[in-house]
Wavefront OBJ file of the C-alpha trace (Angstrom):
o trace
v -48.298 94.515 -20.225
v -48.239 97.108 -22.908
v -48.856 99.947 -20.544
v -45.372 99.634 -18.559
v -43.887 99.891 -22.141
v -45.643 103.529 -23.223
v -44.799 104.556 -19.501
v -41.114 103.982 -20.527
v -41.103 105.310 -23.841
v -43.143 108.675 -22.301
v -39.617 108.544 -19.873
v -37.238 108.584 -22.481
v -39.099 111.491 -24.532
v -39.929 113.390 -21.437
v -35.651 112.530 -20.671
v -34.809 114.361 -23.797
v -36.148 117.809 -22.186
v -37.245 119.259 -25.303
v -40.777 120.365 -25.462
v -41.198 119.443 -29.313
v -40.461 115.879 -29.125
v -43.185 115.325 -26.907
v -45.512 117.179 -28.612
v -44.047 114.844 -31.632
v -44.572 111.859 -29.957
v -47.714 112.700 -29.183
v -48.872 113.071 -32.324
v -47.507 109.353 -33.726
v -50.627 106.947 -34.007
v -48.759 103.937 -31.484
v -50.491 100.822 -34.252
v -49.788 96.925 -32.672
v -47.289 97.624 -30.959
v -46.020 94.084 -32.137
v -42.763 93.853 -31.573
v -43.425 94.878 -27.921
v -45.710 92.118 -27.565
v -43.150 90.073 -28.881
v -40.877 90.745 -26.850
v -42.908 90.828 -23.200
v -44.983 87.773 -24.077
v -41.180 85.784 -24.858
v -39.366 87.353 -22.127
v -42.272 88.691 -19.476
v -42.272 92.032 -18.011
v -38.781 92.372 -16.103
v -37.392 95.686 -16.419
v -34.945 95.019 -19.029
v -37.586 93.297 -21.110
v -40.354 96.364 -20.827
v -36.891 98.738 -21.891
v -36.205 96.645 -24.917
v -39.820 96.433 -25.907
v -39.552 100.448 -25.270
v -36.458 100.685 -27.385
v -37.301 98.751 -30.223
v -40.631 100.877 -30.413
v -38.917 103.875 -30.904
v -36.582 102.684 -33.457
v -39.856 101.326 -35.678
v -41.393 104.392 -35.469
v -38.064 106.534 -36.571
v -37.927 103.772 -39.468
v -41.694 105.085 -39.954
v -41.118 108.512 -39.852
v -38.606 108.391 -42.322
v -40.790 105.978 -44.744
v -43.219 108.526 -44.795
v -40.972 110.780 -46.222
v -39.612 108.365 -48.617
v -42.691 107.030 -50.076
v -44.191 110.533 -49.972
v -47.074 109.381 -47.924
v -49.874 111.980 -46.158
v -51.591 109.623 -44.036
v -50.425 107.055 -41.272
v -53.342 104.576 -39.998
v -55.968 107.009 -40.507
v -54.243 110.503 -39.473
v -51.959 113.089 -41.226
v -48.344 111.986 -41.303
v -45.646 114.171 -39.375
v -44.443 115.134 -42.718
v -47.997 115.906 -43.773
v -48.843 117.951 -40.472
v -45.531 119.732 -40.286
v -42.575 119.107 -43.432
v -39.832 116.862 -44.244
v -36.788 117.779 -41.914
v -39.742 117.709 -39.101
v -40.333 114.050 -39.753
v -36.031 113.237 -40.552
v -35.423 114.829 -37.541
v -37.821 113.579 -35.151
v -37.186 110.016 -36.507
v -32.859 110.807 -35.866
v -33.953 111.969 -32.496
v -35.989 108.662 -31.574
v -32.652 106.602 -33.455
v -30.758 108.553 -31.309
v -32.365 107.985 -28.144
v -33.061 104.356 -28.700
v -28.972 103.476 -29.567
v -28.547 105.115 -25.904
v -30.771 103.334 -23.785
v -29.699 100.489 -26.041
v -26.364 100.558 -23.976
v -27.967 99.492 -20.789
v -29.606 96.430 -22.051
v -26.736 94.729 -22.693
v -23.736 94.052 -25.740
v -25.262 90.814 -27.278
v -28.836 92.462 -26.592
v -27.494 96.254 -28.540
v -25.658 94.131 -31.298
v -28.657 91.747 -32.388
v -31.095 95.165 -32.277
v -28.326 97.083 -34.105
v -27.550 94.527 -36.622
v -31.283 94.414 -37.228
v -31.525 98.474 -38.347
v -28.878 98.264 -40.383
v -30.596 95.872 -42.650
v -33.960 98.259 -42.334
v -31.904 100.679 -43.796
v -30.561 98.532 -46.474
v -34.305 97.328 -47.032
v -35.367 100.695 -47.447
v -32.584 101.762 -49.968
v -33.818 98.144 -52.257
v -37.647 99.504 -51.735
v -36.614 102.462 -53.259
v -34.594 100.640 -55.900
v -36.873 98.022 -56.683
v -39.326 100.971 -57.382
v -37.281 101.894 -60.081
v -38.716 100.015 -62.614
v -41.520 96.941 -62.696
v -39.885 94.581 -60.616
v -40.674 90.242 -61.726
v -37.643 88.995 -59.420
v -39.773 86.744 -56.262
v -36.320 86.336 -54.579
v -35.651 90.166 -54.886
v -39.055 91.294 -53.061
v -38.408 88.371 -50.445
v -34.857 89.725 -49.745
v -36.115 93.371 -49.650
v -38.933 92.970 -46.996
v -36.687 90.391 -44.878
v -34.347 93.457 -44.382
v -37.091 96.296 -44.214
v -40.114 94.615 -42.010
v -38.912 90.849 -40.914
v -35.084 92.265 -39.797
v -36.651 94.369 -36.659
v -39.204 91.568 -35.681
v -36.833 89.043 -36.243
v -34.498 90.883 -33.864
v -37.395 91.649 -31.173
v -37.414 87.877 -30.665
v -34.042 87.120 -30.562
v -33.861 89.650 -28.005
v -36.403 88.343 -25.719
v -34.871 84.870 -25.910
v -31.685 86.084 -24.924
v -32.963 88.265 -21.680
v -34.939 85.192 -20.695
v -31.696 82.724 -21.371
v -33.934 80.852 -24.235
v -32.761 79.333 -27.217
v -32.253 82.376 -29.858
v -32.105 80.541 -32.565
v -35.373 79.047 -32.811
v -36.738 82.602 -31.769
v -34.878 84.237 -34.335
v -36.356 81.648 -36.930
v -39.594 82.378 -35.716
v -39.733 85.915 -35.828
v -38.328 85.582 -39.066
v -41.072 84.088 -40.369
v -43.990 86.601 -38.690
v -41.655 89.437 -40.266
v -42.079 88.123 -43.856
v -46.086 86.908 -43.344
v -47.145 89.642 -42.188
v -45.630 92.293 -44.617
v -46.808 89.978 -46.852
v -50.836 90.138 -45.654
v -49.765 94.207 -45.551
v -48.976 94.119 -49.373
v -52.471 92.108 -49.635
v -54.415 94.248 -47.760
v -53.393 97.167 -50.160
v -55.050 95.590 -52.576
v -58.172 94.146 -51.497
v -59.196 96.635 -48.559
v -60.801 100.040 -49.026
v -59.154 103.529 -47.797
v -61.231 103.628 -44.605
v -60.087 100.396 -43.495
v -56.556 100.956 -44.678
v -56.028 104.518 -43.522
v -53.902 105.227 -46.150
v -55.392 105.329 -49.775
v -56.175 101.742 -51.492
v -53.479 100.323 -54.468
v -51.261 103.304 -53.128
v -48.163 100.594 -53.237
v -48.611 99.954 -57.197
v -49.154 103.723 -57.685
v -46.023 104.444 -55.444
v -44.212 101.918 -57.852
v -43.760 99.013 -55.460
v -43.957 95.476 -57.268
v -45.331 93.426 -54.518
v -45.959 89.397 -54.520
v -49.313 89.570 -55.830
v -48.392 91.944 -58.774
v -45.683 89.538 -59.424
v -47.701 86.238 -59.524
v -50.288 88.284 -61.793
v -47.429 89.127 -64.291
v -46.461 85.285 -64.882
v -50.487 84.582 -65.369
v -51.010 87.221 -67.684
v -50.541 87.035 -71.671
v -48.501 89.491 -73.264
v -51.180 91.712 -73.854
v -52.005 91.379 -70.398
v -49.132 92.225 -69.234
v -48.067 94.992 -71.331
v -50.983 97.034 -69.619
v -50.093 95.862 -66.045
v -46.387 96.799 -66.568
v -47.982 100.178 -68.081
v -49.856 101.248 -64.984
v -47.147 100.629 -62.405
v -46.046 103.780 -60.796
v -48.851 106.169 -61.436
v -52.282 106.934 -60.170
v -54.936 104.310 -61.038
v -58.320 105.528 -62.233
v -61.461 103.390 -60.935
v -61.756 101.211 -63.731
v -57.529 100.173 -63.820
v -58.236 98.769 -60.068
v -61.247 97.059 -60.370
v -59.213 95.263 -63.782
v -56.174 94.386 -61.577
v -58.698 92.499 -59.092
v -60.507 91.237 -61.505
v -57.336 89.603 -63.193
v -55.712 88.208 -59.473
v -58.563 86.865 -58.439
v -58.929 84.878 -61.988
v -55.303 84.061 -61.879
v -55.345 83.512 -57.940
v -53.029 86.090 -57.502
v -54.250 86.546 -54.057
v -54.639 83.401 -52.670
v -51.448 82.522 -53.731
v -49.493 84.830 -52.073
v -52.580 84.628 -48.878
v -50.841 81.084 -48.247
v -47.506 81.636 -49.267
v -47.878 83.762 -45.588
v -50.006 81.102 -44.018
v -46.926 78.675 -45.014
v -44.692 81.449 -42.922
v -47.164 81.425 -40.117
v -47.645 77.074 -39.810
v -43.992 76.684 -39.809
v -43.606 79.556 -37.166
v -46.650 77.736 -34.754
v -45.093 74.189 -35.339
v -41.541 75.193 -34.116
v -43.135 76.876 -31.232
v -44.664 74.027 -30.395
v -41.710 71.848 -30.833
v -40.113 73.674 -28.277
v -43.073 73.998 -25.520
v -43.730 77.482 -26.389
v -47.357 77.765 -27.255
v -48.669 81.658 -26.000
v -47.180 82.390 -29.232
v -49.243 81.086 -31.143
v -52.256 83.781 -30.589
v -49.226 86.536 -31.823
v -48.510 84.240 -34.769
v -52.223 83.931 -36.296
v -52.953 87.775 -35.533
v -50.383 88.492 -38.433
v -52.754 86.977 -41.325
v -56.097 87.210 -39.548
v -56.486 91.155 -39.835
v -57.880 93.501 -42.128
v -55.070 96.784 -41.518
l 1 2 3 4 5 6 7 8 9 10 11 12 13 14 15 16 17 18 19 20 21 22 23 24 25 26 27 28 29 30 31 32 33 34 35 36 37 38 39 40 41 42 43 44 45 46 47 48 49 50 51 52 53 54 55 56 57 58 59 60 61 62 63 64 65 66 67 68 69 70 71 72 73 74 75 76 77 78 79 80 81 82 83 84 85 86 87 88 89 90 91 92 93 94 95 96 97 98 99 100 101 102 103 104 105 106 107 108 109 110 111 112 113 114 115 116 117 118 119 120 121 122 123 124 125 126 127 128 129 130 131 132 133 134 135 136 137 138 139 140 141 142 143 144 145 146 147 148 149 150 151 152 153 154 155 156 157 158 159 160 161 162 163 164 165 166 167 168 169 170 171 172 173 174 175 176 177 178 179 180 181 182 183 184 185 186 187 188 189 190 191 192 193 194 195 196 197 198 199 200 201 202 203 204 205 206 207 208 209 210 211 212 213 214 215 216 217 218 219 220 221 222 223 224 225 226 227 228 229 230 231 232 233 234 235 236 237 238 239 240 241 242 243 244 245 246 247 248 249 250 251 252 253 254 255 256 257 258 259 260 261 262 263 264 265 266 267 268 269 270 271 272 273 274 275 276 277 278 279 280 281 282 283 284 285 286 287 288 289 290 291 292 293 294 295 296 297 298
Protein backbone atom coordinates (compact mmCIF):
# COMPACT_ATOMS: atom_id res chain seq x y z
CA UNK A 1 0.00 0.00 0.00
CA UNK A 2 2.76 2.28 1.06
CA UNK A 3 4.47 2.18 -2.27
CA UNK A 4 1.56 4.05 -4.32
CA UNK A 5 2.03 6.74 -1.56
CA UNK A 6 6.11 7.44 -2.14
CA UNK A 7 5.19 7.14 -5.97
CA UNK A 8 2.93 10.22 -5.32
CA UNK A 9 4.97 12.12 -3.10
CA UNK A 10 8.18 11.45 -5.77
CA UNK A 11 5.24 13.26 -8.30
CA UNK A 12 4.71 16.19 -6.40
CA UNK A 13 8.62 16.84 -5.77
CA UNK A 14 9.53 15.86 -9.25
CA UNK A 15 6.13 18.58 -10.10
CA UNK A 16 8.01 21.31 -8.40
CA UNK A 17 10.84 21.20 -11.27
CA UNK A 18 13.56 22.21 -9.12
CA UNK A 19 16.51 19.96 -9.02
CA UNK A 20 17.30 20.69 -5.19
CA UNK A 21 14.16 19.56 -3.73
CA UNK A 22 14.63 16.27 -5.00
CA UNK A 23 17.92 15.93 -4.09
CA UNK A 24 16.29 17.19 -0.56
CA UNK A 25 13.84 14.75 -0.49
CA UNK A 26 16.06 12.33 -1.13
CA UNK A 27 18.02 12.79 1.57
CA UNK A 28 14.91 12.71 4.39
CA UNK A 29 15.04 9.22 6.23
CA UNK A 30 10.89 8.34 5.24
CA UNK A 31 10.48 6.60 9.38
CA UNK A 32 6.66 4.75 9.80
CA UNK A 33 5.16 6.40 7.63
CA UNK A 34 2.17 6.24 10.18
CA UNK A 35 -0.10 8.51 9.35
CA UNK A 36 -0.12 7.04 5.79
CA UNK A 37 -0.95 3.80 7.14
CA UNK A 38 -3.55 5.41 8.90
CA UNK A 39 -5.03 6.75 6.50
CA UNK A 40 -4.95 3.75 3.60
CA UNK A 41 -5.72 1.03 6.12
CA UNK A 42 -9.18 3.45 7.22
CA UNK A 43 -9.95 4.56 3.85
CA UNK A 44 -8.11 1.83 1.32
CA UNK A 45 -6.09 2.80 -1.56
CA UNK A 46 -8.49 5.01 -3.86
CA UNK A 47 -6.74 7.77 -5.39
CA UNK A 48 -7.84 10.42 -3.15
CA UNK A 49 -6.90 8.33 -0.15
CA UNK A 50 -3.09 7.43 -1.49
CA UNK A 51 -3.01 11.70 -2.20
CA UNK A 52 -4.00 12.45 1.33
CA UNK A 53 -1.72 9.85 2.79
CA UNK A 54 0.91 11.67 0.26
CA UNK A 55 -0.05 15.07 1.54
CA UNK A 56 -0.09 14.61 5.05
CA UNK A 57 3.51 13.00 4.65
CA UNK A 58 4.89 15.94 3.39
CA UNK A 59 3.46 18.25 5.84
CA UNK A 60 5.08 15.87 8.88
CA UNK A 61 8.19 15.98 7.43
CA UNK A 62 8.19 20.05 6.88
CA UNK A 63 6.98 20.01 10.70
CA UNK A 64 10.32 17.80 11.01
CA UNK A 65 12.50 19.80 9.19
CA UNK A 66 11.73 22.70 11.03
CA UNK A 67 11.99 20.79 14.59
CA UNK A 68 15.33 20.04 13.75
CA UNK A 69 16.15 23.43 13.58
CA UNK A 70 14.32 24.33 16.62
CA UNK A 71 15.60 21.82 18.96
CA UNK A 72 19.05 22.20 17.39
CA UNK A 73 19.23 18.57 16.58
CA UNK A 74 22.24 16.86 14.19
CA UNK A 75 20.81 13.57 13.74
CA UNK A 76 17.33 12.25 12.43
CA UNK A 77 16.78 8.28 12.93
CA UNK A 78 20.30 7.51 12.57
CA UNK A 79 21.55 10.10 9.74
CA UNK A 80 22.70 13.79 9.69
CA UNK A 81 19.79 16.20 9.78
CA UNK A 82 19.21 18.61 6.68
CA UNK A 83 20.30 21.31 8.93
CA UNK A 84 23.29 19.24 9.97
CA UNK A 85 24.25 18.23 6.25
CA UNK A 86 23.58 21.62 4.76
CA UNK A 87 22.39 24.91 7.37
CA UNK A 88 19.37 26.38 8.77
CA UNK A 89 17.52 28.33 5.88
CA UNK A 90 18.30 24.85 3.90
CA UNK A 91 16.13 22.94 6.32
CA UNK A 92 13.26 26.31 6.80
CA UNK A 93 13.12 26.36 3.34
CA UNK A 94 12.83 22.94 2.21
CA UNK A 95 10.24 22.33 5.02
CA UNK A 96 8.09 25.90 3.47
CA UNK A 97 8.52 24.26 0.16
CA UNK A 98 6.95 20.75 1.24
CA UNK A 99 4.07 23.19 3.39
CA UNK A 100 3.72 24.77 0.33
CA UNK A 101 3.22 22.00 -1.90
CA UNK A 102 1.11 19.99 0.43
CA UNK A 103 -1.66 23.18 1.03
CA UNK A 104 -1.87 22.85 -2.99
CA UNK A 105 -2.57 19.44 -3.65
CA UNK A 106 -4.59 19.85 -0.47
CA UNK A 107 -7.16 21.75 -2.76
CA UNK A 108 -8.03 18.74 -4.77
CA UNK A 109 -8.94 16.51 -1.97
CA UNK A 110 -11.69 18.26 -1.00
CA UNK A 111 -12.97 21.52 1.54
CA UNK A 112 -13.99 19.41 4.65
CA UNK A 113 -10.89 17.05 3.76
CA UNK A 114 -8.23 20.63 3.42
CA UNK A 115 -10.00 22.18 6.57
CA UNK A 116 -9.67 19.11 9.09
CA UNK A 117 -5.73 18.70 7.68
CA UNK A 118 -5.34 22.50 7.95
CA UNK A 119 -6.89 22.92 11.25
CA UNK A 120 -4.59 20.12 12.35
CA UNK A 121 -1.07 22.24 11.39
CA UNK A 122 -2.13 25.04 12.88
CA UNK A 123 -2.17 23.45 16.24
CA UNK A 124 1.47 21.74 15.28
CA UNK A 125 2.54 25.06 15.09
CA UNK A 126 1.01 26.18 18.25
CA UNK A 127 2.49 22.86 19.84
CA UNK A 128 5.75 23.72 18.72
CA UNK A 129 5.72 27.42 19.99
CA UNK A 130 4.49 25.65 23.89
CA UNK A 131 7.58 23.02 23.32
CA UNK A 132 9.66 25.80 23.07
CA UNK A 133 7.97 27.59 25.94
CA UNK A 134 7.61 24.87 28.21
CA UNK A 135 11.46 24.55 27.73
CA UNK A 136 11.82 27.65 29.33
CA UNK A 137 12.07 26.62 32.63
CA UNK A 138 11.46 22.99 34.58
CA UNK A 139 8.07 22.40 33.69
CA UNK A 140 5.66 20.20 36.86
CA UNK A 141 2.22 21.15 35.04
CA UNK A 142 0.78 17.19 33.70
CA UNK A 143 -2.09 19.10 31.96
CA UNK A 144 0.47 21.52 30.28
CA UNK A 145 2.72 18.62 28.63
CA UNK A 146 -0.67 16.77 27.69
CA UNK A 147 -1.97 19.96 25.94
CA UNK A 148 1.45 20.60 24.27
CA UNK A 149 1.95 17.14 22.57
CA UNK A 150 -1.97 16.92 21.67
CA UNK A 151 -1.22 20.01 19.43
CA UNK A 152 2.45 19.07 18.30
CA UNK A 153 2.27 15.02 17.63
CA UNK A 154 -1.59 13.82 18.33
CA UNK A 155 -3.14 17.09 16.14
CA UNK A 156 -1.66 15.60 12.64
CA UNK A 157 -2.57 11.89 13.50
CA UNK A 158 -5.65 12.83 14.88
CA UNK A 159 -6.42 14.62 11.60
CA UNK A 160 -5.01 11.62 9.31
CA UNK A 161 -7.97 9.67 10.70
CA UNK A 162 -10.54 11.97 10.50
CA UNK A 163 -9.59 12.29 7.05
CA UNK A 164 -9.80 8.77 6.06
CA UNK A 165 -13.22 8.47 7.69
CA UNK A 166 -14.50 11.19 5.80
CA UNK A 167 -13.17 9.92 2.12
CA UNK A 168 -14.62 6.54 3.03
CA UNK A 169 -18.14 8.25 4.35
CA UNK A 170 -17.30 6.71 8.05
CA UNK A 171 -18.16 8.10 11.19
CA UNK A 172 -15.35 10.94 11.94
CA UNK A 173 -15.93 11.26 15.14
CA UNK A 174 -15.05 8.06 16.53
CA UNK A 175 -11.94 8.20 14.11
CA UNK A 176 -10.99 11.44 15.27
CA UNK A 177 -11.22 10.07 18.98
CA UNK A 178 -9.16 7.35 18.03
CA UNK A 179 -6.41 8.92 16.44
CA UNK A 180 -6.45 11.14 19.20
CA UNK A 181 -5.53 8.77 21.43
CA UNK A 182 -2.49 6.95 19.18
CA UNK A 183 -1.24 10.73 18.84
CA UNK A 184 -0.82 11.17 22.64
CA UNK A 185 0.46 7.22 23.34
CA UNK A 186 2.74 7.19 21.17
CA UNK A 187 4.61 10.56 21.78
CA UNK A 188 4.29 9.42 24.99
CA UNK A 189 6.39 5.81 24.45
CA UNK A 190 8.75 8.51 22.24
CA UNK A 191 9.45 10.58 25.48
CA UNK A 192 10.09 6.96 27.16
CA UNK A 193 12.22 5.67 24.78
CA UNK A 194 14.56 8.76 25.30
CA UNK A 195 15.13 7.65 28.39
CA UNK A 196 15.54 4.07 28.59
CA UNK A 197 17.05 3.27 24.99
CA UNK A 198 20.68 3.74 23.98
CA UNK A 199 21.91 6.19 21.00
CA UNK A 200 22.18 3.34 18.48
CA UNK A 201 18.75 2.33 18.92
CA UNK A 202 17.47 5.86 19.18
CA UNK A 203 19.45 7.48 16.39
CA UNK A 204 19.57 10.52 18.01
CA UNK A 205 21.68 10.79 21.31
CA UNK A 206 20.02 9.17 24.63
CA UNK A 207 18.34 11.82 27.51
CA UNK A 208 18.83 14.45 24.60
CA UNK A 209 15.03 15.71 25.57
CA UNK A 210 16.09 16.59 29.37
CA UNK A 211 19.37 18.09 28.04
CA UNK A 212 17.35 20.05 25.32
CA UNK A 213 15.18 21.26 28.37
CA UNK A 214 11.99 19.36 27.64
CA UNK A 215 10.05 18.27 30.94
CA UNK A 216 8.45 15.16 29.74
CA UNK A 217 5.82 12.80 31.78
CA UNK A 218 8.34 10.71 33.30
CA UNK A 219 10.51 13.68 34.57
CA UNK A 220 7.34 14.99 35.91
CA UNK A 221 6.10 11.89 37.88
CA UNK A 222 9.86 11.65 39.21
CA UNK A 223 9.62 15.29 40.56
CA UNK A 224 6.38 14.52 42.79
CA UNK A 225 8.37 11.17 44.12
CA UNK A 226 11.38 12.87 44.92
CA UNK A 227 12.25 14.71 48.39
CA UNK A 228 13.39 18.08 48.29
CA UNK A 229 16.80 17.20 48.10
CA UNK A 230 15.93 15.05 45.39
CA UNK A 231 14.50 17.28 43.58
CA UNK A 232 16.61 20.22 43.90
CA UNK A 233 19.29 18.17 41.85
CA UNK A 234 16.75 16.95 39.20
CA UNK A 235 15.44 20.55 38.68
CA UNK A 236 19.38 21.42 38.58
CA UNK A 237 20.28 19.22 35.64
CA UNK A 238 17.40 20.09 33.33
CA UNK A 239 18.59 21.80 30.27
CA UNK A 240 22.21 20.91 30.06
CA UNK A 241 24.39 18.04 29.08
CA UNK A 242 24.27 15.05 31.47
CA UNK A 243 27.54 13.37 32.39
CA UNK A 244 27.38 9.37 32.74
CA UNK A 245 26.82 9.22 36.25
CA UNK A 246 23.60 12.15 36.24
CA UNK A 247 21.77 9.48 33.77
CA UNK A 248 22.36 6.41 35.28
CA UNK A 249 20.92 8.52 38.81
CA UNK A 250 17.78 9.69 36.90
CA UNK A 251 17.06 5.84 36.02
CA UNK A 252 17.96 4.75 38.97
CA UNK A 253 15.42 7.18 40.77
CA UNK A 254 12.24 6.39 38.01
CA UNK A 255 12.58 3.10 38.16
CA UNK A 256 12.46 3.26 42.24
CA UNK A 257 9.69 5.74 42.03
CA UNK A 258 8.04 3.92 38.90
CA UNK A 259 8.46 6.79 36.95
CA UNK A 260 8.41 4.69 33.92
CA UNK A 261 5.85 2.39 34.30
CA UNK A 262 3.67 4.94 35.19
CA UNK A 263 3.71 6.93 32.37
CA UNK A 264 4.34 3.13 30.14
CA UNK A 265 0.48 2.64 31.06
CA UNK A 266 -0.73 5.95 31.21
CA UNK A 267 -0.11 5.21 27.05
CA UNK A 268 -1.35 1.67 27.28
CA UNK A 269 -4.64 3.40 28.88
CA UNK A 270 -4.56 5.65 25.42
CA UNK A 271 -4.02 2.58 23.36
CA UNK A 272 -7.08 0.07 25.26
CA UNK A 273 -9.51 2.80 24.93
CA UNK A 274 -8.45 3.41 21.21
CA UNK A 275 -8.79 -0.79 20.43
CA UNK A 276 -12.16 -0.96 22.43
CA UNK A 277 -13.88 1.86 20.39
CA UNK A 278 -12.62 0.25 17.31
CA UNK A 279 -14.11 -2.61 18.18
CA UNK A 280 -17.33 -1.09 19.19
CA UNK A 281 -17.72 0.04 15.88
CA UNK A 282 -16.63 -3.24 13.76
CA UNK A 283 -13.37 -1.82 12.92
CA UNK A 284 -10.76 -4.25 14.04
CA UNK A 285 -7.50 -3.99 11.25
CA UNK A 286 -6.79 -1.21 13.48
CA UNK A 287 -5.94 -2.72 16.06
CA UNK A 288 -2.34 -4.09 14.70
CA UNK A 289 -1.67 0.07 14.01
CA UNK A 290 -2.86 0.73 17.56
CA UNK A 291 -0.42 -1.79 19.55
CA UNK A 292 2.62 -0.89 17.14
CA UNK A 293 2.58 2.62 18.94
CA UNK A 294 3.77 1.15 22.50
CA UNK A 295 5.33 -2.10 21.32
CA UNK A 296 8.59 -0.48 19.72
CA UNK A 297 11.89 0.38 20.76
CA UNK A 298 12.49 3.90 18.26
Amino acid sequence: MLEAVERKIEQYIADLGDPDARMLYARLPHGKRLRARLILTIAGTSLPAVKTAAIVEMIHAASLLHDDVLDDAYVRRGHPSINAAFDNKTAIMFGDVLYSKGFLELNDIGREVAKVISEAVVRLSLGERNDILLAERFNTDRDAYLNMIDQKTAALIQASAEAAALLSGKDRNIYRTYGRNLGLAFQMIDDLLDITEDAATLGKPAMHDFAEGKTTLPYIYLHEALNEAGRDRLVALHGRPLRPADEQWIRTEMEKHHAIDRSRNEARRLITEAVELMEQAGETSLEAIARSMIERSF
